[in-house]
Backbone as numpy.savetxt, mean C-alpha at the origin, in Angstrom:
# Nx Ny Nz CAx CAy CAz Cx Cy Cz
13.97 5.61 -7.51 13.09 6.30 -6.58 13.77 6.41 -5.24
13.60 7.55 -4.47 14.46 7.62 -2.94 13.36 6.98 -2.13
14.08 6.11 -1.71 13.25 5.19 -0.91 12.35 5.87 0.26
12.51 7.32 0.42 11.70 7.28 1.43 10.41 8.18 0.85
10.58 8.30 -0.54 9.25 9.43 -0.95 8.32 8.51 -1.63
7.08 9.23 -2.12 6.10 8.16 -2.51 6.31 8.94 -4.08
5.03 8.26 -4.85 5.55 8.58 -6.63 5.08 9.89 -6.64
3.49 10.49 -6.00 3.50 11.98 -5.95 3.99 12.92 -5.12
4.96 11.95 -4.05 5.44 13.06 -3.01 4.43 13.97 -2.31
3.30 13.25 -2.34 2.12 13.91 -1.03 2.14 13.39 -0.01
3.03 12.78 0.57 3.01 12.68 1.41 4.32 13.45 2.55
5.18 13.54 1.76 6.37 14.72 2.04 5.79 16.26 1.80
4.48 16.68 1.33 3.65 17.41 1.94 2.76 17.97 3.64
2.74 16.41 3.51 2.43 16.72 5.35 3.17 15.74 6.48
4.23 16.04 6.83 4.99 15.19 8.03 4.17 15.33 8.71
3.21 16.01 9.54 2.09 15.39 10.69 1.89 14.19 10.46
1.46 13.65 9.02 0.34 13.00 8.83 1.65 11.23 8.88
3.03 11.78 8.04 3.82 10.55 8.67 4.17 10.36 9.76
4.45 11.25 10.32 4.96 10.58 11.42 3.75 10.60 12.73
2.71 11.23 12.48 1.97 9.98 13.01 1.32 8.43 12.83
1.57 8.73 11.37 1.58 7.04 10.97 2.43 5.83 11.48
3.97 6.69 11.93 5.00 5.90 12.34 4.81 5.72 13.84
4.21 6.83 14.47 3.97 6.67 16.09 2.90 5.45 16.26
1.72 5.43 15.70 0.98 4.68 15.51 0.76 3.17 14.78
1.61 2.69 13.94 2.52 1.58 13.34 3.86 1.32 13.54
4.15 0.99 14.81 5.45 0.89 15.31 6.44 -0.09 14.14
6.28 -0.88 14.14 6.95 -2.02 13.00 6.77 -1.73 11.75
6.57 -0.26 11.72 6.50 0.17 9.83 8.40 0.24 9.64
8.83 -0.14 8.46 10.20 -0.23 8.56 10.84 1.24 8.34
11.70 1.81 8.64 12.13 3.59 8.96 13.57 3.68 9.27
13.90 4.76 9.12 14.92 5.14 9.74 14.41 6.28 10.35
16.25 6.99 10.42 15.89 8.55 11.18 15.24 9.53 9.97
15.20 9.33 8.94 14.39 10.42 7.86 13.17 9.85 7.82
12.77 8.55 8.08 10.95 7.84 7.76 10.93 6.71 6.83
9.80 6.43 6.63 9.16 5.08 5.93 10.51 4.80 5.02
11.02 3.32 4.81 11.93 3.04 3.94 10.88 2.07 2.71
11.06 2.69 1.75 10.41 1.41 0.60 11.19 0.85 -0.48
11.12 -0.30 -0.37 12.26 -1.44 -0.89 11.95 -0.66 -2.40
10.35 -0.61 -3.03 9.48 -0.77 -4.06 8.76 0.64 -4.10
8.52 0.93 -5.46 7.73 1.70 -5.42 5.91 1.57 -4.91
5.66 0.26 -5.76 4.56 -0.32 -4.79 4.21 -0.10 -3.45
5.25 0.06 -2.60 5.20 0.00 -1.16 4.96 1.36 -0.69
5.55 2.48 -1.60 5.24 3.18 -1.65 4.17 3.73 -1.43
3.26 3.74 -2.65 2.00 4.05 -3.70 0.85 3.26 -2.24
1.22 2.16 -1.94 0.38 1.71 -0.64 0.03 2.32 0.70
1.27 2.89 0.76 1.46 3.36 2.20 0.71 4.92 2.17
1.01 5.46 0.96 0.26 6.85 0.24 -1.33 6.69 0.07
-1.80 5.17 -0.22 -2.90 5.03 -0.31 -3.97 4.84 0.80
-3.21 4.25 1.66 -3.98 3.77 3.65 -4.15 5.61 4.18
-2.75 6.01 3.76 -2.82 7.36 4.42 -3.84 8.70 3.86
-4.17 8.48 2.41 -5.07 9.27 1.54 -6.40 8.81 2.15
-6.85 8.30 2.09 -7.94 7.12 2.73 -8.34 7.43 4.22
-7.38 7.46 4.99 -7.28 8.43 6.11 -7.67 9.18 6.30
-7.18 10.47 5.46 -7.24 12.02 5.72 -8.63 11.83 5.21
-9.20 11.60 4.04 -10.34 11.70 3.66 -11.52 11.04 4.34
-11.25 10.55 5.44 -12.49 10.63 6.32 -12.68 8.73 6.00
-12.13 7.92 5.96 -12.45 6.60 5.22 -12.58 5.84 6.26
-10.91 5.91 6.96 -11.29 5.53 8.02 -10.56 6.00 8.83
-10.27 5.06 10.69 -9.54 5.81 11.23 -8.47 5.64 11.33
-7.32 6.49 12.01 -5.80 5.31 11.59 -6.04 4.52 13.23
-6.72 4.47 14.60 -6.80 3.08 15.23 -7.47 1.58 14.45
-8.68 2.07 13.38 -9.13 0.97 12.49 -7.78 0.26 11.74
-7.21 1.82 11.23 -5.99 0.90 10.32 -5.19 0.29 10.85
-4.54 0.68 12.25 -3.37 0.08 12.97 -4.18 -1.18 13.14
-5.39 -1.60 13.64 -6.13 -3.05 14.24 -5.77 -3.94 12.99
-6.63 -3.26 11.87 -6.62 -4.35 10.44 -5.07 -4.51 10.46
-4.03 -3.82 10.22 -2.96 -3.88 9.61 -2.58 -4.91 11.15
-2.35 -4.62 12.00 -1.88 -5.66 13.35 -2.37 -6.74 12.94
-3.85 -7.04 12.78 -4.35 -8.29 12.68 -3.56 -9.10 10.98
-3.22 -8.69 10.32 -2.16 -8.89 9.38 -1.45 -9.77 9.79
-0.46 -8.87 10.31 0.78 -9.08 10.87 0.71 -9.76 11.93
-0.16 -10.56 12.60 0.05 -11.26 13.28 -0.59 -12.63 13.21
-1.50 -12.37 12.10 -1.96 -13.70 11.59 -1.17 -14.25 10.68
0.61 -13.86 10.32 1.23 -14.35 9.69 2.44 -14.81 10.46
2.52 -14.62 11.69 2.92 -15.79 12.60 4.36 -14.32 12.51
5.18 -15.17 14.10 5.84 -14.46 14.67 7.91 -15.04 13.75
7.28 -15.92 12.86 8.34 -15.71 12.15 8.47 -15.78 10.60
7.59 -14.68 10.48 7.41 -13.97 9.12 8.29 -13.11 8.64
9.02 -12.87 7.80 10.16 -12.04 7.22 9.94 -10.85 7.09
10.40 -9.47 7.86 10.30 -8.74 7.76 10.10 -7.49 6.18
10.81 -8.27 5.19 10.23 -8.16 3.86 9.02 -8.16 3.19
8.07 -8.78 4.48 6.56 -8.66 3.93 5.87 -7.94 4.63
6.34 -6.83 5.06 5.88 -5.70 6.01 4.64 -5.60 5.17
5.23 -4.38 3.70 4.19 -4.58 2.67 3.24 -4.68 2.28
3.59 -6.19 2.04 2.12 -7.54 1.75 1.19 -6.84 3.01
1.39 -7.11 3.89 0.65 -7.46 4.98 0.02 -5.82 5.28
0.74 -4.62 4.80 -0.12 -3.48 4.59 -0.91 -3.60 3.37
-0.76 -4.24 2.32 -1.34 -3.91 1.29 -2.67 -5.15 1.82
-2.58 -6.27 2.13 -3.62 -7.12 2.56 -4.57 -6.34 3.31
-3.78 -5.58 4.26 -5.07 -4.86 5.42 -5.86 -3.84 4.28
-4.99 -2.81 3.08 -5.86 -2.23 2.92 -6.71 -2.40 1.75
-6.87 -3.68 1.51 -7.84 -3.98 0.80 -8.78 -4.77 1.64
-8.49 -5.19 2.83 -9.92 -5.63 3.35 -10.38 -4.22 3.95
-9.89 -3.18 4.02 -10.59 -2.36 4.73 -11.33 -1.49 4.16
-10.94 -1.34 2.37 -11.16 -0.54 1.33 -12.94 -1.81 0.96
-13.03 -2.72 1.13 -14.15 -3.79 1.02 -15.03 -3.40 2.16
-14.32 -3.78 3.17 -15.10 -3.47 4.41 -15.96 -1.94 4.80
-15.43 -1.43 4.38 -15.96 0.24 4.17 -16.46 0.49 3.03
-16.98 -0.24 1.89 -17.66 -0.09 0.83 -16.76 0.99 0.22
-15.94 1.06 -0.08 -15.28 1.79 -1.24 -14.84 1.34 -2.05
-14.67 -0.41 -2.18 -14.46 -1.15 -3.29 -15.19 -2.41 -3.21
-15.96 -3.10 -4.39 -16.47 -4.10 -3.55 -15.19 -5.56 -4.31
-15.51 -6.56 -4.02 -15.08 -7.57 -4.27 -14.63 -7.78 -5.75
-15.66 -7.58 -6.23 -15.27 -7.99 -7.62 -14.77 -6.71 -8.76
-15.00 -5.97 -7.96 -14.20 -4.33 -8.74 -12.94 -4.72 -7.99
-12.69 -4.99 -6.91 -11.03 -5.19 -6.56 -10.16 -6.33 -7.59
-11.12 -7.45 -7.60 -10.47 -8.68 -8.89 -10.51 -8.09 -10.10
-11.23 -7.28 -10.61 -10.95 -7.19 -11.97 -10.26 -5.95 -12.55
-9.41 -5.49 -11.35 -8.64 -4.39 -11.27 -6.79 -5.21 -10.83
-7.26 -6.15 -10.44 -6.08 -6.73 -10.30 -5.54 -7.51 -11.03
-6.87 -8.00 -12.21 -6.38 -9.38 -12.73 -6.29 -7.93 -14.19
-6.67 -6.89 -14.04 -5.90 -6.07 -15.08 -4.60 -5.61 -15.37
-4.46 -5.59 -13.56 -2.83 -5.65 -13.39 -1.88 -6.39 -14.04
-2.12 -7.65 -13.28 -1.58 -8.70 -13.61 -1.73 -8.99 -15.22
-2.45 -8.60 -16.25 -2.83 -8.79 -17.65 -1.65 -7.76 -17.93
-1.61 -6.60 -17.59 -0.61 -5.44 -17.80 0.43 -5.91 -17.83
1.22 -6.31 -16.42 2.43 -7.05 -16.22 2.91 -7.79 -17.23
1.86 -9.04 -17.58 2.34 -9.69 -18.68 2.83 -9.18 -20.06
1.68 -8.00 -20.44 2.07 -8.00 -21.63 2.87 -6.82 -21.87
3.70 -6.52 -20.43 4.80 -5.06 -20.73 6.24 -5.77 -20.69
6.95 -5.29 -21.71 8.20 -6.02 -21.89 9.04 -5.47 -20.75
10.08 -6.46 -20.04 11.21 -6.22 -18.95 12.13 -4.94 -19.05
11.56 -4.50 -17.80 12.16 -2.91 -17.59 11.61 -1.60 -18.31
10.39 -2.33 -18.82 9.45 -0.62 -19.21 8.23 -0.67 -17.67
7.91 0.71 -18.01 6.96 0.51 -16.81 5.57 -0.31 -17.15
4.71 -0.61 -16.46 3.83 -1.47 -16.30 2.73 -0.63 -16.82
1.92 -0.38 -17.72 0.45 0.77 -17.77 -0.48 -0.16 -17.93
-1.24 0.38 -17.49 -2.68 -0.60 -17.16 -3.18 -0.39 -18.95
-3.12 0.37 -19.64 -3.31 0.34 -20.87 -2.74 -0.89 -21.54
-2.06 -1.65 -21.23 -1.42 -2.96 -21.40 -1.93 -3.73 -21.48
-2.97 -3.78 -20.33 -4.03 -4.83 -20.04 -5.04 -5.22 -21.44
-4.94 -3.98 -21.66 -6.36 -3.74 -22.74 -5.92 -4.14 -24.80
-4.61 -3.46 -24.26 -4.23 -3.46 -25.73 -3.46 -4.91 -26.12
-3.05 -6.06 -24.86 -2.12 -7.01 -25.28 -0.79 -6.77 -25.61
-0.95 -6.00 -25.75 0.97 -5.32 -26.62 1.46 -6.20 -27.31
């Protein structure tokens, strides 16, 4: 994956919408082309705060606060490698906090994940159909 596109590339649809994400999240990690993602995950996250966005969810000063309050409740010598984490943490409290997911639809979407993970053999992709079937 080129580290700087997401998996549907909607977001290389609208540069407004990144690079005001980047004006507004200073410590998002970038170069001179935009967002760098180690992961596709990081990706698919950063696509997801910003979808969430446009659609009226919330605002991006709400998101920059949650996502700051992240990142700074993980102390000032936290590894820049968990940029990430600490977006993906904000946007699940904010996806709770705004009633678009509640608590226990977020756990049992994750612990499907995680069921997936297990039962997909090393170096195929991960399908949540995994979860279900055991493989």
């Amino acid at each position: 994956m080129d580290r700087h596109s997401t998996t549907s590339g909607s977001m290389s649809s609208d540069p407004n919408s990144v690079a005001q994400a980047l004006v507004n999240v200073r410590s998002i990690p970038k170069d001179q082309d935009g967002p760098i993602f180690r992961e596709p995950w990081e990706a698919q996250a950063f696509a997801m705060a910003v979808s969430l966005h446009r659609s009226g969810a919330f605002s991006w000063t709400e998101w920059a606060a949650a996502l700051s309050e992240e990142i700074a409740a993980a102390g000032p010598d936290d590894p820049a490698e968990n940029y990430y984490l600490h977006w993906l943490a904000a946007l699940e409290k904010m996806t709770h906090t705004k009633g678009i997911i509640d608590e226990a639809e977020r756990f049992e979407r994750k612990s499907a994940w995680e069921r997936a993970a297990r039962a997909t053999p090393h170096g195929e992709p991960i399908e949540l159909s995994n979860a279900l079937t055991g493989r």
